[in-house]
PyMOL commands that place a pseudoatom at each C-alpha (Angstrom):
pseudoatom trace, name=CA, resn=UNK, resi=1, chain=A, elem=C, hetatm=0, pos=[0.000, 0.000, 0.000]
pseudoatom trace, name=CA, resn=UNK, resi=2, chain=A, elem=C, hetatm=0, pos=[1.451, 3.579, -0.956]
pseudoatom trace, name=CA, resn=UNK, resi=3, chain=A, elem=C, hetatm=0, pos=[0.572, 6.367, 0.830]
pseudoatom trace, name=CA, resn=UNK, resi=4, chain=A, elem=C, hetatm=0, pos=[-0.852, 9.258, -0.622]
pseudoatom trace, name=CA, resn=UNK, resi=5, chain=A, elem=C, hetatm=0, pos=[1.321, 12.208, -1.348]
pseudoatom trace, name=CA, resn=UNK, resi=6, chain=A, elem=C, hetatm=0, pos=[-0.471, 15.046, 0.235]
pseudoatom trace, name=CA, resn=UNK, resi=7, chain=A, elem=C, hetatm=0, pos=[0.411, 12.631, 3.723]
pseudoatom trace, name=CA, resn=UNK, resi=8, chain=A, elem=C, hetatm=0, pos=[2.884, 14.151, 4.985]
pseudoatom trace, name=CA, resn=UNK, resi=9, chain=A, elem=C, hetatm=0, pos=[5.476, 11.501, 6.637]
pseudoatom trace, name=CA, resn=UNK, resi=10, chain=A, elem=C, hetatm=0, pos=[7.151, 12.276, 10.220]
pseudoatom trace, name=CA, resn=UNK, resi=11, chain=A, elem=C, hetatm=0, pos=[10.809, 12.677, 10.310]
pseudoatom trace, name=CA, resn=UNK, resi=12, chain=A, elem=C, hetatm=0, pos=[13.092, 10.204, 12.103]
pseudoatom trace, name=CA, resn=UNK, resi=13, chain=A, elem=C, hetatm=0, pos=[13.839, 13.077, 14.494]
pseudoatom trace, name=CA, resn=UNK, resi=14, chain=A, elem=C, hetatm=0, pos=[10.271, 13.912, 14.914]
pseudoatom trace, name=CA, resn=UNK, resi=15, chain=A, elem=C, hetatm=0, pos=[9.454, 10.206, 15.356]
pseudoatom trace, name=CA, resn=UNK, resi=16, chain=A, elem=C, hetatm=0, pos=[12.580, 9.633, 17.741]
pseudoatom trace, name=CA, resn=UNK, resi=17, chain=A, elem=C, hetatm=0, pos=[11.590, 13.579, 20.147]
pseudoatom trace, name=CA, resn=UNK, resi=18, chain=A, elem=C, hetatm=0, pos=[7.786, 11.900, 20.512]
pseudoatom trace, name=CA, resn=UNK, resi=19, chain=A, elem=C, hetatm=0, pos=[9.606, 8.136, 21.535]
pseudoatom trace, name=CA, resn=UNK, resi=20, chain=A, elem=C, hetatm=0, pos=[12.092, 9.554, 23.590]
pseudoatom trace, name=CA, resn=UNK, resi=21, chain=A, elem=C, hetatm=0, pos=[10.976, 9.375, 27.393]
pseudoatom trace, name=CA, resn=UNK, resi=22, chain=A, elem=C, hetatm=0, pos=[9.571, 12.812, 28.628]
pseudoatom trace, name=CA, resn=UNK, resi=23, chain=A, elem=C, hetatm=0, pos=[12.181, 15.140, 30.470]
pseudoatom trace, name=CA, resn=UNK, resi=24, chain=A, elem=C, hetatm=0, pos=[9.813, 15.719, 33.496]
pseudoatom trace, name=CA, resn=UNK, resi=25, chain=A, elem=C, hetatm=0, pos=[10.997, 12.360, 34.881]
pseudoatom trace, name=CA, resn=UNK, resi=26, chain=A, elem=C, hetatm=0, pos=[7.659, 10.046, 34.374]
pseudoatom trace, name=CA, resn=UNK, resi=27, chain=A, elem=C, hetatm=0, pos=[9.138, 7.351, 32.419]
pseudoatom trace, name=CA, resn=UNK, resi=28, chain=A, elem=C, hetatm=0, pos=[6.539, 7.594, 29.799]
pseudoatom trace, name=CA, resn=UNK, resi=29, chain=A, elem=C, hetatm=0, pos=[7.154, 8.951, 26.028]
pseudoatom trace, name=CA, resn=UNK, resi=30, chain=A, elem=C, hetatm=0, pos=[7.386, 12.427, 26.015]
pseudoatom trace, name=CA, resn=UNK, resi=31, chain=A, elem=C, hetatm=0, pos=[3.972, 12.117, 23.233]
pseudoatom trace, name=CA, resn=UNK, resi=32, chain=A, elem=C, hetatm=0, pos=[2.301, 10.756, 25.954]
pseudoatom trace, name=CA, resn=UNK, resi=33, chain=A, elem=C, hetatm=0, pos=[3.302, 13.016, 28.547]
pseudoatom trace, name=CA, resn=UNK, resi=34, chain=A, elem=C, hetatm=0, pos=[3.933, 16.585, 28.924]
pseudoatom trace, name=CA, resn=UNK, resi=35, chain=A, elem=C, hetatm=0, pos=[3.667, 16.774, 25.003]
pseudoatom trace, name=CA, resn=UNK, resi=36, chain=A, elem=C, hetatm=0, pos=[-0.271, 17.151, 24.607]
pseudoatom trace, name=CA, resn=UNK, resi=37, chain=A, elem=C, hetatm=0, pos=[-0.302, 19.362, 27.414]
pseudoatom trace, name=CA, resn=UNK, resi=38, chain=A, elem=C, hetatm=0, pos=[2.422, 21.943, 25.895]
pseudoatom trace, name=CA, resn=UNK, resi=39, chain=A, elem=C, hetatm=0, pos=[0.573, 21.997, 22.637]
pseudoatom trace, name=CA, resn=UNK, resi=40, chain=A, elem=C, hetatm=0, pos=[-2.460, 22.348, 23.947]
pseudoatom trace, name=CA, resn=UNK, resi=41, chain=A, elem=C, hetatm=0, pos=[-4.249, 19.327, 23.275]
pseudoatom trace, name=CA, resn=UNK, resi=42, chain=A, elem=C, hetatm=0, pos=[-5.213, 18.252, 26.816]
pseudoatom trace, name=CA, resn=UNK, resi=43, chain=A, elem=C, hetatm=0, pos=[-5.224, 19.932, 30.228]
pseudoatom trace, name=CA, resn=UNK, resi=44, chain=A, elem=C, hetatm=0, pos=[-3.504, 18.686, 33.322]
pseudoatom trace, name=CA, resn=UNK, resi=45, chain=A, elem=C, hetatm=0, pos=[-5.731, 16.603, 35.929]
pseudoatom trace, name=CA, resn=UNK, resi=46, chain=A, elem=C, hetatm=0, pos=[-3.652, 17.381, 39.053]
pseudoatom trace, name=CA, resn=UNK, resi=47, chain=A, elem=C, hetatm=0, pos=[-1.039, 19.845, 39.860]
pseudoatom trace, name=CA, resn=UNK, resi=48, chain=A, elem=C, hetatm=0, pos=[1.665, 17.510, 40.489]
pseudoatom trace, name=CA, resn=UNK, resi=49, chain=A, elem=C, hetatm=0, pos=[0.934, 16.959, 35.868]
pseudoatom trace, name=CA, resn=UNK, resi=50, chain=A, elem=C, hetatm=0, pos=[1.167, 21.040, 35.848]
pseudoatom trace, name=CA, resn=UNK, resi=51, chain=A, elem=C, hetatm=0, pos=[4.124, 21.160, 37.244]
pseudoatom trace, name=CA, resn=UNK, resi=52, chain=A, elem=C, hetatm=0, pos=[6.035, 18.079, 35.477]
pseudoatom trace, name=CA, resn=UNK, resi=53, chain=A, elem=C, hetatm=0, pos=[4.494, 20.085, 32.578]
pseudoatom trace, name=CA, resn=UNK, resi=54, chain=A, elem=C, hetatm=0, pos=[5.807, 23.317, 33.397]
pseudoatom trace, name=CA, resn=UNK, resi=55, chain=A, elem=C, hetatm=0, pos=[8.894, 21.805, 34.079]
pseudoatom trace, name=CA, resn=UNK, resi=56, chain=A, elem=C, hetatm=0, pos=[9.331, 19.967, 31.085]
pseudoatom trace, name=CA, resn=UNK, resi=57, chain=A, elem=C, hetatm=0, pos=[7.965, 23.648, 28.901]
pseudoatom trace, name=CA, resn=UNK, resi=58, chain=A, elem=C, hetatm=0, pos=[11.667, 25.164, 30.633]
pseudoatom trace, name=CA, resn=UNK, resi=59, chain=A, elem=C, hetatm=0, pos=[13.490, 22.290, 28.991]
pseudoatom trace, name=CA, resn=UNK, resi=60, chain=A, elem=C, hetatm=0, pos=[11.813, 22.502, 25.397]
pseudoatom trace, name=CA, resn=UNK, resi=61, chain=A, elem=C, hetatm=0, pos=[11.944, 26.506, 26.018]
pseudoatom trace, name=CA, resn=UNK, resi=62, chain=A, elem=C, hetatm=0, pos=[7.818, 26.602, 25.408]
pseudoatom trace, name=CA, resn=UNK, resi=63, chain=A, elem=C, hetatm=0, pos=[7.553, 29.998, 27.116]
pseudoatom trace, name=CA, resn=UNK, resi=64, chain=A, elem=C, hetatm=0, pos=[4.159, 30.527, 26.032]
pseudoatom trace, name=CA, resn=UNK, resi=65, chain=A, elem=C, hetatm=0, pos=[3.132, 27.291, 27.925]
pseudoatom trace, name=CA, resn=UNK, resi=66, chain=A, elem=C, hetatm=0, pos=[4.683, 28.765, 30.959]
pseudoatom trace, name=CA, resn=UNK, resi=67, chain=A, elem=C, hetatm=0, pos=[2.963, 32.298, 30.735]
pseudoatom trace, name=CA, resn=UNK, resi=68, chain=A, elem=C, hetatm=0, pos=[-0.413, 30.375, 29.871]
pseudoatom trace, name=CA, resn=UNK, resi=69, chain=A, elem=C, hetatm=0, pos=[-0.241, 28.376, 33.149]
pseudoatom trace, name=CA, resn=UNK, resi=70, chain=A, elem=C, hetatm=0, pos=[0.658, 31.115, 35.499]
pseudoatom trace, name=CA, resn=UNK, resi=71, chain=A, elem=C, hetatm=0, pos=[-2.718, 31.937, 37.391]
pseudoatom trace, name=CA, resn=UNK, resi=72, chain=A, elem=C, hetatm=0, pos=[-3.933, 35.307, 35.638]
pseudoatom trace, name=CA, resn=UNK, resi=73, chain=A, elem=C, hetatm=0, pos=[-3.815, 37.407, 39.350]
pseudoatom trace, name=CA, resn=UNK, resi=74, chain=A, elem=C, hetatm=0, pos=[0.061, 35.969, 39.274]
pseudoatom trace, name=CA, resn=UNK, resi=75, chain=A, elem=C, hetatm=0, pos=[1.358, 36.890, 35.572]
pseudoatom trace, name=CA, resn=UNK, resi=76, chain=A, elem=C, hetatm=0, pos=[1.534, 40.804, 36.241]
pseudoatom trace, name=CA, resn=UNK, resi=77, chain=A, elem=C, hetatm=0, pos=[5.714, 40.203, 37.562]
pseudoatom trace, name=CA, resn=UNK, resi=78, chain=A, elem=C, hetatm=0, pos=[6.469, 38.036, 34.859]
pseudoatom trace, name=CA, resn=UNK, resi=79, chain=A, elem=C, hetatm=0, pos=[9.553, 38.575, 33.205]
pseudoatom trace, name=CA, resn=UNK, resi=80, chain=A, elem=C, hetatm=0, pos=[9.299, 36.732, 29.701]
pseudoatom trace, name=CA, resn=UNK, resi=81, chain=A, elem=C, hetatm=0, pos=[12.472, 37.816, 28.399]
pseudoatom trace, name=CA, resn=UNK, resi=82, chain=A, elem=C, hetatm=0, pos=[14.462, 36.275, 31.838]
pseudoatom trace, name=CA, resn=UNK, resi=83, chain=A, elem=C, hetatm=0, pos=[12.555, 33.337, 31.840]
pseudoatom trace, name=CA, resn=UNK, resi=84, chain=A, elem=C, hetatm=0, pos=[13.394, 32.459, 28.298]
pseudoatom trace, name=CA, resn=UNK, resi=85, chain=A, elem=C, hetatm=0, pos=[17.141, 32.974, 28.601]
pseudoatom trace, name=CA, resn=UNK, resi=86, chain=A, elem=C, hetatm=0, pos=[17.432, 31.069, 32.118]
pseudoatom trace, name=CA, resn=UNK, resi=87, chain=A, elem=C, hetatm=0, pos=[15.851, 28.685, 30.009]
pseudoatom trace, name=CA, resn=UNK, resi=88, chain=A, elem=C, hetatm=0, pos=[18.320, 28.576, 26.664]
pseudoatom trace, name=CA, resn=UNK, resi=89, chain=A, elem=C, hetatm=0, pos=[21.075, 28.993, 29.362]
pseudoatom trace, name=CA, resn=UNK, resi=90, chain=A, elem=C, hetatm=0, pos=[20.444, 25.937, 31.519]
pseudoatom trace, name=CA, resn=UNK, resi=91, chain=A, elem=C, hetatm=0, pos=[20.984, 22.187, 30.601]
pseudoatom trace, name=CA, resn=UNK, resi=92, chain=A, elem=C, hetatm=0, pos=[18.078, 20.330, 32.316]
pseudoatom trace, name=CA, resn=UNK, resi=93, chain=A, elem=C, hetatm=0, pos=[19.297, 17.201, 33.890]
pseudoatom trace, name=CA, resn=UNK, resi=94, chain=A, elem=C, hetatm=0, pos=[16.181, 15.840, 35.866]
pseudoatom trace, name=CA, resn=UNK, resi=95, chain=A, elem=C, hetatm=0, pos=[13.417, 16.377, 37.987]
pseudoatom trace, name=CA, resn=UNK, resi=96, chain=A, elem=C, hetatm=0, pos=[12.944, 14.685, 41.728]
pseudoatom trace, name=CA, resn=UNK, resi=97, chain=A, elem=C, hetatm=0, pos=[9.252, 15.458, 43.008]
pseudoatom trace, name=CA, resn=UNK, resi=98, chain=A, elem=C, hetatm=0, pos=[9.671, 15.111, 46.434]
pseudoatom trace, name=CA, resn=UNK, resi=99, chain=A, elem=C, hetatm=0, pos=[5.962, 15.473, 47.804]
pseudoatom trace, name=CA, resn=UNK, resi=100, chain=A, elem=C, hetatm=0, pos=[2.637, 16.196, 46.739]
pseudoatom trace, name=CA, resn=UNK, resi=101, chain=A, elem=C, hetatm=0, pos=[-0.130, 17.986, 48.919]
pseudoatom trace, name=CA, resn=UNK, resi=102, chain=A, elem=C, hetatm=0, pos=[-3.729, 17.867, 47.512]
pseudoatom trace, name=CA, resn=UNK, resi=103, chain=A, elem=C, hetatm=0, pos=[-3.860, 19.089, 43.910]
pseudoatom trace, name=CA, resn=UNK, resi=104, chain=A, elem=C, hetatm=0, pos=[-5.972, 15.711, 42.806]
pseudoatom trace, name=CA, resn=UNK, resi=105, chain=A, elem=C, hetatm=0, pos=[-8.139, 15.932, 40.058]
pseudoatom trace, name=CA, resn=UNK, resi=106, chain=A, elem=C, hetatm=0, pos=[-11.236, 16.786, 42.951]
pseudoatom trace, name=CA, resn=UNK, resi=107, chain=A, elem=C, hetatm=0, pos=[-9.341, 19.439, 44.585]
pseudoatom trace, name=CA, resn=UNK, resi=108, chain=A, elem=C, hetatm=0, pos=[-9.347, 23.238, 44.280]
pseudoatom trace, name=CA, resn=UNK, resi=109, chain=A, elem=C, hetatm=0, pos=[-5.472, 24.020, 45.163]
pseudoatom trace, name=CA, resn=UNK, resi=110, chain=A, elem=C, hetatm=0, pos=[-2.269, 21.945, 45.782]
pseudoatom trace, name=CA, resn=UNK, resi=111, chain=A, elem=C, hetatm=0, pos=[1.334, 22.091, 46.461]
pseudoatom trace, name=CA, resn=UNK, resi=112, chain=A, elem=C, hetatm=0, pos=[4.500, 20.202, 45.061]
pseudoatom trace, name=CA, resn=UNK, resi=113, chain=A, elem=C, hetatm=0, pos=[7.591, 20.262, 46.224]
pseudoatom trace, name=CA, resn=UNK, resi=114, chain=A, elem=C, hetatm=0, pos=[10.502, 19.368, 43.705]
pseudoatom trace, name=CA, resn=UNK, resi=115, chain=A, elem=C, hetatm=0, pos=[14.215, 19.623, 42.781]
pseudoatom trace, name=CA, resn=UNK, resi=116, chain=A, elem=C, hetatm=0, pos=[15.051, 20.121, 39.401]
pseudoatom trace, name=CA, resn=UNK, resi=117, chain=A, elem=C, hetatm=0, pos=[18.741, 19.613, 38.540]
pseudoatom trace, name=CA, resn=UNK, resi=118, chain=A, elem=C, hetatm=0, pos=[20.313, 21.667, 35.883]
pseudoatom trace, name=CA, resn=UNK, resi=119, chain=A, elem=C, hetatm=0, pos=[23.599, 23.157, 34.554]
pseudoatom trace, name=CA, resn=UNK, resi=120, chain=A, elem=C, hetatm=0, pos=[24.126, 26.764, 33.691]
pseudoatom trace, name=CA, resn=UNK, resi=121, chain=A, elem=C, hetatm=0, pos=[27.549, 28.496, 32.716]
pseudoatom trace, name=CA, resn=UNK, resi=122, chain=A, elem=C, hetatm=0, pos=[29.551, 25.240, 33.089]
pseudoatom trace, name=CA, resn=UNK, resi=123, chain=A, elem=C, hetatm=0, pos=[28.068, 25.306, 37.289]
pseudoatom trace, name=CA, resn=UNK, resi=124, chain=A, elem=C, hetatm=0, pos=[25.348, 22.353, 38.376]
pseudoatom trace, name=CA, resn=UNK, resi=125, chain=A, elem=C, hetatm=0, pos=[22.460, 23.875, 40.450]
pseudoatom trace, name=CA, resn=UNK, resi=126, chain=A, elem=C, hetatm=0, pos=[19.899, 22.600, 42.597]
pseudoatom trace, name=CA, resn=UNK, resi=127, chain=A, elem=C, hetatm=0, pos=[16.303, 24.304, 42.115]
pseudoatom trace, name=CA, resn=UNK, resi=128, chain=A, elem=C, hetatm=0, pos=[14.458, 23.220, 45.220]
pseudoatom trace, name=CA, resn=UNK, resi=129, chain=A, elem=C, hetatm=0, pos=[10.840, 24.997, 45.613]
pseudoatom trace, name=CA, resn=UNK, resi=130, chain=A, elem=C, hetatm=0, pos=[7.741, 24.621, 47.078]
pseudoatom trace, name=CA, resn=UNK, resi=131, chain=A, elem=C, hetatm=0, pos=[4.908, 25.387, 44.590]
pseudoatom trace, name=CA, resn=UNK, resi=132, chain=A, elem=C, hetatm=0, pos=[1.655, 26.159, 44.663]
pseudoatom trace, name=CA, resn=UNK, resi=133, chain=A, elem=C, hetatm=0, pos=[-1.140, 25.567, 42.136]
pseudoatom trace, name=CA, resn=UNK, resi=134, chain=A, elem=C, hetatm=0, pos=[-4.633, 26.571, 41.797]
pseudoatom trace, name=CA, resn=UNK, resi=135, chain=A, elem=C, hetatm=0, pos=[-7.516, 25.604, 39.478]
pseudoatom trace, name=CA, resn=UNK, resi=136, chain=A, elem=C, hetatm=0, pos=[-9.488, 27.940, 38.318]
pseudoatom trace, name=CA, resn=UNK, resi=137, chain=A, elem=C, hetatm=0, pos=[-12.650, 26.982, 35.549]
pseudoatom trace, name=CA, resn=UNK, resi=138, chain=A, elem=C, hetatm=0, pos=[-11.462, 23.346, 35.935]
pseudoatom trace, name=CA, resn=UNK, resi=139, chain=A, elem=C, hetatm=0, pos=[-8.061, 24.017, 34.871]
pseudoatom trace, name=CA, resn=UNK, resi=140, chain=A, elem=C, hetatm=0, pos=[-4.284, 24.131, 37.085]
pseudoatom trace, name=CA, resn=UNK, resi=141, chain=A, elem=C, hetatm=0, pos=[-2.920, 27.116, 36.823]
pseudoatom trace, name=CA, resn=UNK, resi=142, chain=A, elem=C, hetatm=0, pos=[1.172, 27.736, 39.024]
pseudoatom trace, name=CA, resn=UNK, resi=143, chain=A, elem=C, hetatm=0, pos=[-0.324, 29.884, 41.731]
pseudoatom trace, name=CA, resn=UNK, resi=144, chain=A, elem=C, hetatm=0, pos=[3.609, 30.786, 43.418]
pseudoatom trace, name=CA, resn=UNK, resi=145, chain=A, elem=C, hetatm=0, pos=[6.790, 29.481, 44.109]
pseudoatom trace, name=CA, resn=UNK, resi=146, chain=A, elem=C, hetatm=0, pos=[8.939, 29.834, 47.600]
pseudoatom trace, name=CA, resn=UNK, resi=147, chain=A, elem=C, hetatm=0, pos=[12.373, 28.063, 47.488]
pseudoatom trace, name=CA, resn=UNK, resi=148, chain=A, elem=C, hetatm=0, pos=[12.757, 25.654, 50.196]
pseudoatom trace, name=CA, resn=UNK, resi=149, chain=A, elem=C, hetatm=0, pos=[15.824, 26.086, 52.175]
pseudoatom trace, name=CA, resn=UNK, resi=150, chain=A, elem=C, hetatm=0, pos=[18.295, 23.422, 53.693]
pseudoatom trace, name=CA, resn=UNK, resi=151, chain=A, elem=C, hetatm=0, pos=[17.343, 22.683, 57.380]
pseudoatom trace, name=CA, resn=UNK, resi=152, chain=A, elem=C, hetatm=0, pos=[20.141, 23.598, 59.885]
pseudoatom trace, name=CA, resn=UNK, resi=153, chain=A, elem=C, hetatm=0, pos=[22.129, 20.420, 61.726]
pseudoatom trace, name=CA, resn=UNK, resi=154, chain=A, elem=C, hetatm=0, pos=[20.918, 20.132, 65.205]
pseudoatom trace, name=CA, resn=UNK, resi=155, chain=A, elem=C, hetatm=0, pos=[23.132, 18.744, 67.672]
pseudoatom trace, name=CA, resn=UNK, resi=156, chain=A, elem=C, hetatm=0, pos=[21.847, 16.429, 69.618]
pseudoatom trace, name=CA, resn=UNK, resi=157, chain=A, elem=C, hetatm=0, pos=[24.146, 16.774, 72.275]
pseudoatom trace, name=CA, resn=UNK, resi=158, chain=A, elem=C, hetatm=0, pos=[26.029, 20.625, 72.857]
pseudoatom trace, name=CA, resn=UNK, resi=159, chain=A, elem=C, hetatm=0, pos=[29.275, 20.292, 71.352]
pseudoatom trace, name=CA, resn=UNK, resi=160, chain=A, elem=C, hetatm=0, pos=[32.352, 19.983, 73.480]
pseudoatom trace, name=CA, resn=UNK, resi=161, chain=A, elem=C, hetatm=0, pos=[35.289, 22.213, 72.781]
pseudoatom trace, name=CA, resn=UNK, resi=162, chain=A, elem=C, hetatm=0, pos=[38.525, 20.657, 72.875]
pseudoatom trace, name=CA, resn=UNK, resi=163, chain=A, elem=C, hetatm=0, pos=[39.633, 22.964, 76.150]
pseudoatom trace, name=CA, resn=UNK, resi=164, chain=A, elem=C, hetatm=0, pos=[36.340, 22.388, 77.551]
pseudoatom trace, name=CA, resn=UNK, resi=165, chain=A, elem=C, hetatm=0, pos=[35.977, 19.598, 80.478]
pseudoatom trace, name=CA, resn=UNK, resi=166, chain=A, elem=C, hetatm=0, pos=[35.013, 16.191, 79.304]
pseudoatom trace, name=CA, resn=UNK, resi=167, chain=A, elem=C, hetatm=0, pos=[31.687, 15.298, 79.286]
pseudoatom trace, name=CA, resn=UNK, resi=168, chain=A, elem=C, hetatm=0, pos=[32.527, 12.165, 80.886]
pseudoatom trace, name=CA, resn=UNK, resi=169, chain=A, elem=C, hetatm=0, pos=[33.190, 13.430, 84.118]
pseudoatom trace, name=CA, resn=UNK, resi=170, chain=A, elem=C, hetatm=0, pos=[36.660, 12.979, 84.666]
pseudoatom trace, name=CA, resn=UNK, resi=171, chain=A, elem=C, hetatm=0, pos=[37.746, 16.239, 85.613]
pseudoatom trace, name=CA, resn=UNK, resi=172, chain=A, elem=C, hetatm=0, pos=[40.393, 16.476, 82.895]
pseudoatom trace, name=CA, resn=UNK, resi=173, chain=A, elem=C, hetatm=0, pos=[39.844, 18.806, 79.424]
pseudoatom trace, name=CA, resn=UNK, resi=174, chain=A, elem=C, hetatm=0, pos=[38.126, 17.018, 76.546]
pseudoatom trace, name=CA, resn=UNK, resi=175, chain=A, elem=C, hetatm=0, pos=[41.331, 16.835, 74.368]
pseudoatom trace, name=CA, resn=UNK, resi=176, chain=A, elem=C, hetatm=0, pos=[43.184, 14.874, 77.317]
pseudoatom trace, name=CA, resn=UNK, resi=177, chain=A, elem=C, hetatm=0, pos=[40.569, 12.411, 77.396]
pseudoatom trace, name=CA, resn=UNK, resi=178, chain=A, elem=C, hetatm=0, pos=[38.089, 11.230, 75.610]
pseudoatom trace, name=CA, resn=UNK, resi=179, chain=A, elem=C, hetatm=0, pos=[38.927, 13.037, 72.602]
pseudoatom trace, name=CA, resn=UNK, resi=180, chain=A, elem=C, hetatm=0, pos=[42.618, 10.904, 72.669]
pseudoatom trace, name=CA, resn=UNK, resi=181, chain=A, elem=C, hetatm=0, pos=[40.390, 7.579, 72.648]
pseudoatom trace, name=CA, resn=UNK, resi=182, chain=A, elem=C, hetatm=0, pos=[38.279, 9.156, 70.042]
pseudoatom trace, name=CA, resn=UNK, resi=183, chain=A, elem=C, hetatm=0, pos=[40.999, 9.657, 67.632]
pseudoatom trace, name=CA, resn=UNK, resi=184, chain=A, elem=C, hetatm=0, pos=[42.797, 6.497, 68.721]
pseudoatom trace, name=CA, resn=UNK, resi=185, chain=A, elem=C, hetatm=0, pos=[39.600, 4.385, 67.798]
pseudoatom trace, name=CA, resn=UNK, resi=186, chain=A, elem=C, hetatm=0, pos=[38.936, 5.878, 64.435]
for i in range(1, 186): cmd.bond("trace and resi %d" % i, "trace and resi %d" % (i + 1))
show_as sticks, trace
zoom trace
């Protein structure tokens, strides 16, 4: 059978981008994925899919995907210009979603909280945030963004200076006693 030639056949690179599996980290093909959603095809049914989505737009550099699911009240501070070349400028490596609140298909708001990995000016970055989505007229829409920040080391026990007495008891500094077994263990 010959096709006709008005059909106009896919190119092995367009054939191998819609194979290929989708950047935002699902495992699927990236025609399955964040791909119909970009393109406007189909909406996102939770806000953990809007942000893999959004996510996945900063890789491809679809800034009018990312401007079209920023919540209207939110889009008034958007830079487009920045966005795009933090965008061109970054090598996406992966995403790690590290929690979803809410944001099911039957809810009205919903937070993710992710790390995306990337490279920019030969440097590898962390992007950790909490984000917050909203649906508005039965669509997700990214509501805000705060980055989340490392939590300090508590010590469990107050740390002993090597001058200080030894928290055994002994009545001799630290560094002349348990601290000598200490090093002489490791």
């Amino acid at each position: 059978m010959t096709e006709h030639p008005a059909m106009e056949k896919k190119s092995i690179m367009e054939e191998t981008v819609e194979t290929l599996d989708c950047p935002c980290g699902s495992e699927q093909p990236y025609s399955e994925c964040c791909q119909p959603l970009i393109q406007g095809e189909r909406a996102a049914e939770t806000a953990e899919q809007m942000m893999r989505s959004r996510y996945t737009a900063y890789t491809k550099v679809a800034m009018d995907y990312i401007l079209e699911t920023t919540h209207p009240d939110q889009r008034e501070g958007y830079d487009p210009e920045s966005s795009k070349a933090w965008a061109e400028e970054s090598t996406w490596h992966s995403l790690e979603v590290q929690s979803v609140d809410k944001g099911g298909s039957d809810d009205e708001t919903g937070e993710v909280t992710f790390l995306a990995h990337y490279t920019q000016d030969g440097k590898t970055y962390k992007h950790h945030e909490r984000a917050s989505f909203k649906k508005e007229d039965g669509r997700w829409y990214f509501y805000d963004g705060e980055p989340v920040m490392p939590k300090p080391y508590v010590r469990e026990q107050p740390k002993v200076g090597r001058n200080d007495p030894c928290h055994c008891g002994s009545g001799k500094k630290y560094k002349k006693c348990c601290m000598r077994n200490e090093v002489q263990a490791s």
